[in-house]
N, C-alpha and C positions, 0 to 999 in steps of 0.2 A: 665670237667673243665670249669671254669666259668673265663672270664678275659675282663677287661674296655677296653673298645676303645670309638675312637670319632663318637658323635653322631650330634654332630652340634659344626659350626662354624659362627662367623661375623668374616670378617674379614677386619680388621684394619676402626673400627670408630670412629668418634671427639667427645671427651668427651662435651658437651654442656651445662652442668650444676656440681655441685658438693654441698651436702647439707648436711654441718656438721649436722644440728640440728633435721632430721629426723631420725627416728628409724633403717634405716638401708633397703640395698637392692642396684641392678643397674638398674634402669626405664630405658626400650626399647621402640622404638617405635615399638607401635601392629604389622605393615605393615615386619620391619624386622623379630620379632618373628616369624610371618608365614610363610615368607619367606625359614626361617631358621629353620623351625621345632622344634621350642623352644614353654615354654609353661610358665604362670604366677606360681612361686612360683619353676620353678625348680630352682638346684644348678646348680652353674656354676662359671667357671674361670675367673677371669679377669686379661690380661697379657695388661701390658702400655709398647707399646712401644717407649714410648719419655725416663723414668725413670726404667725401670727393673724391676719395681714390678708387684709383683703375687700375687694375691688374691682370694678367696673365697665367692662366697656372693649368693642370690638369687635375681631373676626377680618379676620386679612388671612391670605393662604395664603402658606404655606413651601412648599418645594419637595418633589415627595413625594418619596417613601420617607427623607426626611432624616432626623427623627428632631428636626424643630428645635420649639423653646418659647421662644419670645423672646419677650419685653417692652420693648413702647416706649415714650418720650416719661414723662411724668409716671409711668407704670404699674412704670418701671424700677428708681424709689426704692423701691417696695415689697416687693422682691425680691432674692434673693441666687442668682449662680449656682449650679447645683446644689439650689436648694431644691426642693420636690417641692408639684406643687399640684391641684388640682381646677379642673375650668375645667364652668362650668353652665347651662344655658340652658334658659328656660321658655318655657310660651307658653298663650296665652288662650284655653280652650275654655268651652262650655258643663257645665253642673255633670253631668248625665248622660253626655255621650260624655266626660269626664273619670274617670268611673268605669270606664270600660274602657279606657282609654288609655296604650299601653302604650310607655315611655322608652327611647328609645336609649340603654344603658350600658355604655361598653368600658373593660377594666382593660390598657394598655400592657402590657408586658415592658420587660425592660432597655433603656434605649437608644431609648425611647417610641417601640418595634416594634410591629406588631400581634399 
């Protein structure tokens, strides 16, 4: 049997930009990706916790050490500068090595430092 669990987490960063007119995606900064064992072009969740909403979208890299959380294209509506959000990403293992599989989880600092 095969079943998702969590592969990676940020947990709770300040949205810093939002960009109705690009094609779509959530820019990270490179520094959190690696952190967080995230990679350019996976899927991933974006949960806001200022407003409720849950979304779906993919990473493109920000420049490191920025500090940047942008949202683009459709993704932008769903967001307010400043809001604070979780961004989440799973992946499909086997139901045993799932039992010992252990999640990349980083909590930023101010300024979505490491």
């Amino acid at each position: 049997m095969v079943i998702e669990v969590l592969k990676s987490k940020i947990h709770k960063v300040k949205v810093t930009e939002a960009d109705l007119n690009y094609v779509g995606s959530i820019a990270i900064d490179e520094d959190l990706l690696d952190a967080a064992n995230m990679i350019e072009n996976e899927k991933v969740q974006v949960l806001d916790i200022n407003n409720g909403e849950r979304f779906e979208t993919y990473i493109i890299k920000a420049p490191r050490g920025s500090g940047e959380i942008c949202l683009n294209g459709p993704a932008a509506r769903k967001v307010q500068i400043g809001d604070f959000v979780l961004v989440v990403s799973y992946a499909a293992m086997d139901f045993e090595e799932a039992k010992i599989f252990e999640p990349s989880v980083i909590f930023p600092k101010e300024g979505n430092q490491l």
